[in-house]
C-alpha positions as CSV (number, residue, x, y, z in Angstrom):
1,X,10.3,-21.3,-8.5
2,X,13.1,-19.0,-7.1
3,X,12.8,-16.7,-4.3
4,X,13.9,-13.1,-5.2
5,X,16.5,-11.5,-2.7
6,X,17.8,-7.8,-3.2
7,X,21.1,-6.2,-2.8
8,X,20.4,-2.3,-1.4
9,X,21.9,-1.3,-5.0
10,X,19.2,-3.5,-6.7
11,X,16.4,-2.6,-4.7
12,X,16.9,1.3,-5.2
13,X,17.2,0.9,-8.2
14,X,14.1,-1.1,-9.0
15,X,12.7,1.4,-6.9
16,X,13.7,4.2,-8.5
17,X,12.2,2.9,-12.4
18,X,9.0,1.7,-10.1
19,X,8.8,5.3,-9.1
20,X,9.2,6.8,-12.8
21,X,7.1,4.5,-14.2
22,X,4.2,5.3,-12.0
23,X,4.5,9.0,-12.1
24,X,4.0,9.0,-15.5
25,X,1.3,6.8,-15.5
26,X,-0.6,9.4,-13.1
27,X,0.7,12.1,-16.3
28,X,-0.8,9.9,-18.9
29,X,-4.4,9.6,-17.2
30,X,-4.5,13.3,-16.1
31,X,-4.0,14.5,-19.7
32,X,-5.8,10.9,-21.1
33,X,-3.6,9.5,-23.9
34,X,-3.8,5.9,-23.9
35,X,0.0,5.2,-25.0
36,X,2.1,4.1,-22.6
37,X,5.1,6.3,-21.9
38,X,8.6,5.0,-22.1
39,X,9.6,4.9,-18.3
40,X,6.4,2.8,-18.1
41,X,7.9,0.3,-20.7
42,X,10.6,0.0,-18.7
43,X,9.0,-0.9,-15.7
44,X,7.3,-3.6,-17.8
45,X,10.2,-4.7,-19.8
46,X,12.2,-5.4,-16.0
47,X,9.1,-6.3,-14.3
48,X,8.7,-9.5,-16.9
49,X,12.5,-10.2,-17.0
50,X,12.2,-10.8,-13.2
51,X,9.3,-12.8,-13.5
52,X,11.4,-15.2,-15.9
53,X,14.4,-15.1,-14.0
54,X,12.2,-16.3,-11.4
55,X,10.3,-19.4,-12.8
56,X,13.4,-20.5,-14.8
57,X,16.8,-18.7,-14.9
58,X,17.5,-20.3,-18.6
59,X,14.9,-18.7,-20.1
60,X,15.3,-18.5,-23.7
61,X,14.3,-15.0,-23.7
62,X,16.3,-13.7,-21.1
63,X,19.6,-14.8,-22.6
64,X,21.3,-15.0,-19.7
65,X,25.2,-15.0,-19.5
66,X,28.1,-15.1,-17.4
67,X,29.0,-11.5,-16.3
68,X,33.1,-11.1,-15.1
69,X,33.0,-7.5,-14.4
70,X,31.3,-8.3,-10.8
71,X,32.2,-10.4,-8.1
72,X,29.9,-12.8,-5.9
73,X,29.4,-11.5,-2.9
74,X,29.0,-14.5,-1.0
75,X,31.8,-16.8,-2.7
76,X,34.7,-15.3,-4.7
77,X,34.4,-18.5,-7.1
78,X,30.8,-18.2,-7.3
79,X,29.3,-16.8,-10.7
80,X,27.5,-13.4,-11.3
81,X,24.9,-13.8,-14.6
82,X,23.7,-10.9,-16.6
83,X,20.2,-11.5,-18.3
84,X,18.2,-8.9,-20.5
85,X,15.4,-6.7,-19.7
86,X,15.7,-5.2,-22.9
87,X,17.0,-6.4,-26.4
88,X,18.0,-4.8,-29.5
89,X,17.6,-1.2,-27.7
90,X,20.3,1.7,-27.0
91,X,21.5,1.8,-23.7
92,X,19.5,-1.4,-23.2
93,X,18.9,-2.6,-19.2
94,X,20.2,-5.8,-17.8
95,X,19.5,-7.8,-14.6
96,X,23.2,-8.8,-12.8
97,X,22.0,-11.2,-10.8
98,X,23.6,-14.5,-8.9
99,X,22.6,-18.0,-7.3
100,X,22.6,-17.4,-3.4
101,X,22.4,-16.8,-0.4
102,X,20.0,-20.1,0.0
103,X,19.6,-22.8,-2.3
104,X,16.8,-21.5,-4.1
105,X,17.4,-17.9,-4.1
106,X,18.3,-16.0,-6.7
107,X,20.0,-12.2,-5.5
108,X,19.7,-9.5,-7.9
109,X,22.5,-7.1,-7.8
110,X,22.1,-4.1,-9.9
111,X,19.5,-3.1,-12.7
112,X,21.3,-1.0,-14.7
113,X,21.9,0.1,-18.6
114,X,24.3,-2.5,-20.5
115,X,27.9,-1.5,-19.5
């Protein structure tokens, strides 16, 4: 297992969806549908993607990749990976993510819509 670190970016971010995702939960229950609402999907969708990424980075189903757009902010030949949250979707999110600071830490970097 990997230990999760957070950039500020990351973390606001995963706040942010957290944050949608539950007040639309407290929607759903007030007027009592039972479907779950898109933001809450989300929040589902990135929630498992993390858990992947943090039992095993080569997930099958996170089909991680090299990312070149962003640079490692610990070593400037280190690599940055991209995984998905979401597949086959508009606008679909991805996990930037990279090895580091410690040996078995994994940082995420941003949580954001494919570029």
């Amino acid at each position: 297992m990997f230990r999760l670190q957070w950039t500020p970016r990351a973390s606001q971010q995963y706040g942010d969806i957290k944050a949608q995702a539950e007040r639309s939960l407290a929607k759903r229950r007030r007027s009592r549908r039972s479907k779950a609402s898109p933001a809450g999907g989300l929040f589902n969708q990135i929630h498992k993607a993390l858990t992947l990424l943090q039992a095993n980075p080569r997930h099958p189903g996170l089909h991680t990749h090299e990312f070149h757009s962003l640079t490692h902010p610990w070593d400037p030949a280190g690599k940055v990976f991209a995984a998905y949250a979401q597949n086959k979707t508009p606008g679909a999110y991805r996990l930037f993510w990279c090895y580091g600071p410690g040996k078995r830490d994994i940082t995420i970097l941003a949580i954001t819509r494919h570029p």
